[in-house]
C-alpha positions in Angstrom: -35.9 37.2 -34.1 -35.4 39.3 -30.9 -32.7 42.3 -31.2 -32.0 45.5 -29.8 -32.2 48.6 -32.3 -32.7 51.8 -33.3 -36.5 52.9 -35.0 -35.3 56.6 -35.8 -32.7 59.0 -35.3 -33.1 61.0 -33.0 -30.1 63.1 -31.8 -31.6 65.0 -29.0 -32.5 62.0 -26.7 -31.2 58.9 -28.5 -32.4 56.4 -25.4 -36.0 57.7 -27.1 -35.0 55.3 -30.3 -34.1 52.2 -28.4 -36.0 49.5 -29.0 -36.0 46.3 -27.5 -38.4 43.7 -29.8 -38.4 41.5 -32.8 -37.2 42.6 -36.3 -37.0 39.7 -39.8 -35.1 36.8 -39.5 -32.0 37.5 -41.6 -30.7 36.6 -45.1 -26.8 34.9 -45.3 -25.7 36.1 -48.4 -22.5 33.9 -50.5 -19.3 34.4 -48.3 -21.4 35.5 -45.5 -22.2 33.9 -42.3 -24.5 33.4 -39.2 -23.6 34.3 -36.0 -25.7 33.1 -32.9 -24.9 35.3 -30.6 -23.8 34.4 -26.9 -22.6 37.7 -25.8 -22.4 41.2 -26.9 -20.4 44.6 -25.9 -21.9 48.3 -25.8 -19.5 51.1 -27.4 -20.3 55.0 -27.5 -21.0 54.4 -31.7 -24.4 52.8 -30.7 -25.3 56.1 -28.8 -23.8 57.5 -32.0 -26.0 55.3 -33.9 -28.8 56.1 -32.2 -28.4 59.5 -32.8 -28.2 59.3 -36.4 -24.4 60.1 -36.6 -22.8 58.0 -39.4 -26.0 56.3 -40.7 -28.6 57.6 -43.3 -31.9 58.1 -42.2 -32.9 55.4 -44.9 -31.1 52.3 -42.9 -33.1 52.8 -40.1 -34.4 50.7 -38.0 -30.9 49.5 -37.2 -30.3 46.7 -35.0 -27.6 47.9 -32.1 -23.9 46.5 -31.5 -20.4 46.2 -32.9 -19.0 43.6 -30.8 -20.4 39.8 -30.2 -19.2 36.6 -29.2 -21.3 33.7 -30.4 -21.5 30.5 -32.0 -21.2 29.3 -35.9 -23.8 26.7 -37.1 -21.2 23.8 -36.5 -21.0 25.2 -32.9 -17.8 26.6 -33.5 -17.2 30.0 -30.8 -16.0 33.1 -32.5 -15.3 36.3 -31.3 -16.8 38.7 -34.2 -14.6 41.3 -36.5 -16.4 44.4 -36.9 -14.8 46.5 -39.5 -16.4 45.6 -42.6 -14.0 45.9 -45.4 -14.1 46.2 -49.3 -13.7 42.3 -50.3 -11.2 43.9 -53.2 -8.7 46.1 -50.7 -5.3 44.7 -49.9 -3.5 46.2 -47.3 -4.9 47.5 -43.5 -8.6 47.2 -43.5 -9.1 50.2 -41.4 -7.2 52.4 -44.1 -10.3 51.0 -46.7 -11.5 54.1 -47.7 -14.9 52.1 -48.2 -14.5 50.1 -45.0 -17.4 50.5 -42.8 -18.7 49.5 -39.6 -21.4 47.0 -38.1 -24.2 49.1 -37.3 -23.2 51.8 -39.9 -24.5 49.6 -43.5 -24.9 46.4 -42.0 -27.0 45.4 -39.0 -25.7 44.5 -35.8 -25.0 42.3 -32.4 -27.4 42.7 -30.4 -29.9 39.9 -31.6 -30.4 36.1 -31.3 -28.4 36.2 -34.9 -25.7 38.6 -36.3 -24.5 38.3 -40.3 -20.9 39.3 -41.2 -18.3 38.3 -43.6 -16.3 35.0 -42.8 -13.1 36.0 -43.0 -14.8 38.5 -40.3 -15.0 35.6 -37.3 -11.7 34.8 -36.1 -12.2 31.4 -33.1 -12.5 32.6 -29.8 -9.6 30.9 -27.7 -10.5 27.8 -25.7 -11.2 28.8 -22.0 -12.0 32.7 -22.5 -15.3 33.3 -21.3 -17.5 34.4 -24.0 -18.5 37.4 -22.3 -14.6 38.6 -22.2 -14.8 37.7 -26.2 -17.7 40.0 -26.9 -15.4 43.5 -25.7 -12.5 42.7 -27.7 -13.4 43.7 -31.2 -13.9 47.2 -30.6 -12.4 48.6 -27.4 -9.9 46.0 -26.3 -9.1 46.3 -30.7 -8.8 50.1 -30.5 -6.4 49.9 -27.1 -4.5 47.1 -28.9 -3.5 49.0 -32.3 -2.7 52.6 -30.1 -0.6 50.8 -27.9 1.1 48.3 -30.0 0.9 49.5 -33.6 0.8 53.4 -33.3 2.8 54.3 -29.8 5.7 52.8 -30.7 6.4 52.3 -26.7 8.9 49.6 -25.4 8.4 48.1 -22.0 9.8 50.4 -19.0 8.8 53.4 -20.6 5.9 55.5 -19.2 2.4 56.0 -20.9 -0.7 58.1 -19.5 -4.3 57.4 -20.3 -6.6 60.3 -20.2 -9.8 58.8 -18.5 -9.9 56.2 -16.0 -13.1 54.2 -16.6 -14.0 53.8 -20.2 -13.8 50.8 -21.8 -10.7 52.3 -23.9 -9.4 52.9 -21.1 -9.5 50.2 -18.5 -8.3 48.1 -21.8 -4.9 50.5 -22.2 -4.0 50.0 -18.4 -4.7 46.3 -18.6 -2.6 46.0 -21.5 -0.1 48.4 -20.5 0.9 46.9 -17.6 0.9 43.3 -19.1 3.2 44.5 -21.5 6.0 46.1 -18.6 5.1 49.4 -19.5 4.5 52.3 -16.5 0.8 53.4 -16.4 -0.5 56.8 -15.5 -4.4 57.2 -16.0 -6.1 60.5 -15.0 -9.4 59.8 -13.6 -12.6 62.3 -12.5 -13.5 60.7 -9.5 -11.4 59.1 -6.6 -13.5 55.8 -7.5 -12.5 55.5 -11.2 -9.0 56.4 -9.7 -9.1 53.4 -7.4 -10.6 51.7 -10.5 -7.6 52.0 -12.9 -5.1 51.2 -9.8 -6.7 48.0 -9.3 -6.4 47.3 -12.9 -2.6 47.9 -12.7 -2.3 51.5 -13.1 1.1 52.3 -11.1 -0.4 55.6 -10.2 -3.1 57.7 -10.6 -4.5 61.8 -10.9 -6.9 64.3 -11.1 -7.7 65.2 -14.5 -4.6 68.5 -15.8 -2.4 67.3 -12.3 0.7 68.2 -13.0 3.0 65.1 -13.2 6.1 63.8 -11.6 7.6 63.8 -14.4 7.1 63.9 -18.8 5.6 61.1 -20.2 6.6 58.9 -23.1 3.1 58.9 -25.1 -0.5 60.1 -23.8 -3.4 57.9 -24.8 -6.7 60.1 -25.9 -10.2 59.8 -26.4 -11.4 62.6 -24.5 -10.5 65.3 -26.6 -11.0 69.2 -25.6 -10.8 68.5 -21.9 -7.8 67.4 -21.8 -5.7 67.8 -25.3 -4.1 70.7 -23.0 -3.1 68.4 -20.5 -1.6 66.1 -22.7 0.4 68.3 -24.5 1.9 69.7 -21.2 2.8 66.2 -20.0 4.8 64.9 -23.2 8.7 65.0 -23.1 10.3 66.1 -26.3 9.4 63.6 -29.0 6.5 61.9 -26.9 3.8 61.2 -29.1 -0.2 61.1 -28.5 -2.0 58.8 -29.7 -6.2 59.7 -30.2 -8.8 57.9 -30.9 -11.5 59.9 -30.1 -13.6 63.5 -29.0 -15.8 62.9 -26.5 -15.5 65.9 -24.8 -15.6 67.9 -28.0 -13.3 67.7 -31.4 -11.3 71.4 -31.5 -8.9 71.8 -28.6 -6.6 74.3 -29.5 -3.9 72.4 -31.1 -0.5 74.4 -29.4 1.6 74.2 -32.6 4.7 75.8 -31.3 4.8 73.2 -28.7 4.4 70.7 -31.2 6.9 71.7 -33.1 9.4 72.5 -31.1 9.6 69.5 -28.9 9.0 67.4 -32.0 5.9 66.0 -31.2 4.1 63.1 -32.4 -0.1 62.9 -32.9 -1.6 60.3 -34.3 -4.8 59.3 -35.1 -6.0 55.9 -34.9 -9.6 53.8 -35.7 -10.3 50.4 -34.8 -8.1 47.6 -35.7 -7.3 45.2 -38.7 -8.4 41.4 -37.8 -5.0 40.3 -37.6 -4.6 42.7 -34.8 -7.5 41.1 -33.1 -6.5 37.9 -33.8 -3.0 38.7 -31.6 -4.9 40.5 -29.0 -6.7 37.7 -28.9 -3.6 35.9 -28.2 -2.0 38.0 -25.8 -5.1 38.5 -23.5 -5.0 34.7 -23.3 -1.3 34.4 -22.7 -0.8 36.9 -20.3 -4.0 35.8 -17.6 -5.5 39.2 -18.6 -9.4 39.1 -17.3 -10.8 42.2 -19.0 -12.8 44.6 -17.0 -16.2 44.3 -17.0 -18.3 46.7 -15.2 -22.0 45.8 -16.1 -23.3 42.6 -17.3 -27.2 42.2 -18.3 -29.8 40.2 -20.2 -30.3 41.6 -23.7 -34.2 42.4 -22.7 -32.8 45.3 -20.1 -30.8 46.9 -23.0 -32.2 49.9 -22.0 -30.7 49.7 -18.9 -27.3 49.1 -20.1 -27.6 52.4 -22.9 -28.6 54.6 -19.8 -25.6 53.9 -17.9 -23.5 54.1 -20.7 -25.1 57.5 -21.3 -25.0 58.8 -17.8 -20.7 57.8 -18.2 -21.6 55.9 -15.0 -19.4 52.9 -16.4 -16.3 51.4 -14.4 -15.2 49.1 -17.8 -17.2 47.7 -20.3 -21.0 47.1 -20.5 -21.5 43.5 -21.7 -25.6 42.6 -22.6 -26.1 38.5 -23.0 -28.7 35.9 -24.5 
């Protein structure tokens, strides 16, 4: 079958790996199922992928891609569930300590056919286009569970989203502002600035501008850059929510601001399928049309990876069959 994947690691120049060809027709195994996939999203895990991080060498070649909408053999359309749980853990799927992730153990999206656990294909709602379907399970999933599971926020407080462009990102402003909240994003460039304000960001800064005013929670995935920042702009008991380093992994964490203004961090991974099943329903409910910067045939994957890699992105990076 055709897919998109990974021959190697190779952490020095990952787009080296990519691969754009036929691999084996896979095997449905009891309780599995077969995907035909229609659409599929690009995360920062496949450039992870690609350069070996969280995969042993032995699993290579690895087909690329967490997210997919597609069809089920009866033609039913499904939006795909990526975190692939221990079939014997009760409780939050992303607290599994054996949980794991497509593209990680199992191979992924970005073929004519993806296999996954049923209980991990929840129905795509009627009238979403499947190429909106294919971003939620992982970025529009991560935003989802910071915003509405970890922030603790209530509408007409104010919330700031380090990074303007990301897919992350774009999905915490969208989401933000659909749920009555204020939205401040920092963005690098006056372009992903206008970006986020056209998205429903009610204002917008340079990245460490100093604010009009504290903040109720900061949204991260940047990391170093701008964990200073962040911590300047909280008021006392604001909480930051992370969910990712791309900027690097060690800021310096400022403990006596933390504890003296009784701040809250918090980490958070993913999100549990009942979580996507409700963003699911709140995206649909609310008119929401995610942000989708890039959209392109599977065959120009390549493409796709370099813009991702070059952060040249303006929402999320959507590759079709």
């Amino acid at each position: 079958m055709f897919a998109v994947y990974a021959s190697k690691p190779n952490p020095d120049d990952p787009i080296d790996s990519l691969v754009v060809g036929e691999r084996p027709e896979p095997q449905v195994p009891d309780g599995w199922v077969a995907v035909s996939v229609t659409a599929a999203g690009l995360n920062m895990h496949d450039l992870w992928t690609l350069r070996g991080v969280g995969i042993k060498p032995e699993q290579f070649p690895m087909i690329l891609g967490m997210d997919a909408a597609g069809t089920l053999a009866d033609g039913t359309p499904v939006v795909v569930h990526p975190v692939i749980g221990d079939p014997d853990w009760a409780g939050d799927e992303t607290l599994d300590p054996r949980r794991t992730l497509l593209t990680e153990k199992h191979q992924g999206t970005l073929a004519d056919t993806v296999i996954v656990p049923r209980r991990n294909v929840v129905p795509l709602p009627e009238g979403m286009d499947p190429a909106h379907g294919a971003v939620m399970g992982t970025a529009w999933l991560t935003a989802y569970r910071m915003l509405f599971t970890k922030s603790g926020l209530r509408p007409g407080q104010t919330m700031l989203v380090q990074g303007a462009s990301g897919g992350v990102s774009t999905a915490l402003v969208q989401l933000g502002r659909a749920a009555g909240l204020r939205v401040w994003v920092t963005g690098r460039s006056e372009a992903k600035r206008e970006l986020s304000s056209r998205l429903g960001a009610h204002a917008a800064f340079e990245p460490g501008a100093r604010l009009p005013e504290k903040v109720d929670a900061v949204f991260e995935s940047v990391g170093e850059a701008t964990w200073s920042h962040s911590m300047r702009a909280l008021r006392p008991g604001g909480a930051i929510i992370c969910c990712g380093s791309t900027s690097g992994p060690n800021p310096g964490a400022d403990l006596q601001r933390l504890f003296f203004l009784q701040l809250r961090v918090e980490g958070s991974t993913m999100g549990t399928r009942a979580e996507l099943v409700d963003l699911l329903r709140f995206v649909t409910h609310t008119g929401i049309t995610p942000q989708i910067g890039l959209k392109l045939p599977m065959a120009e994957a390549e493409k796709a990876f370099r813009t991702m890699l070059d952060g040249d992105t303006a929402g999320k990076i959507v590759l079709t069959r």
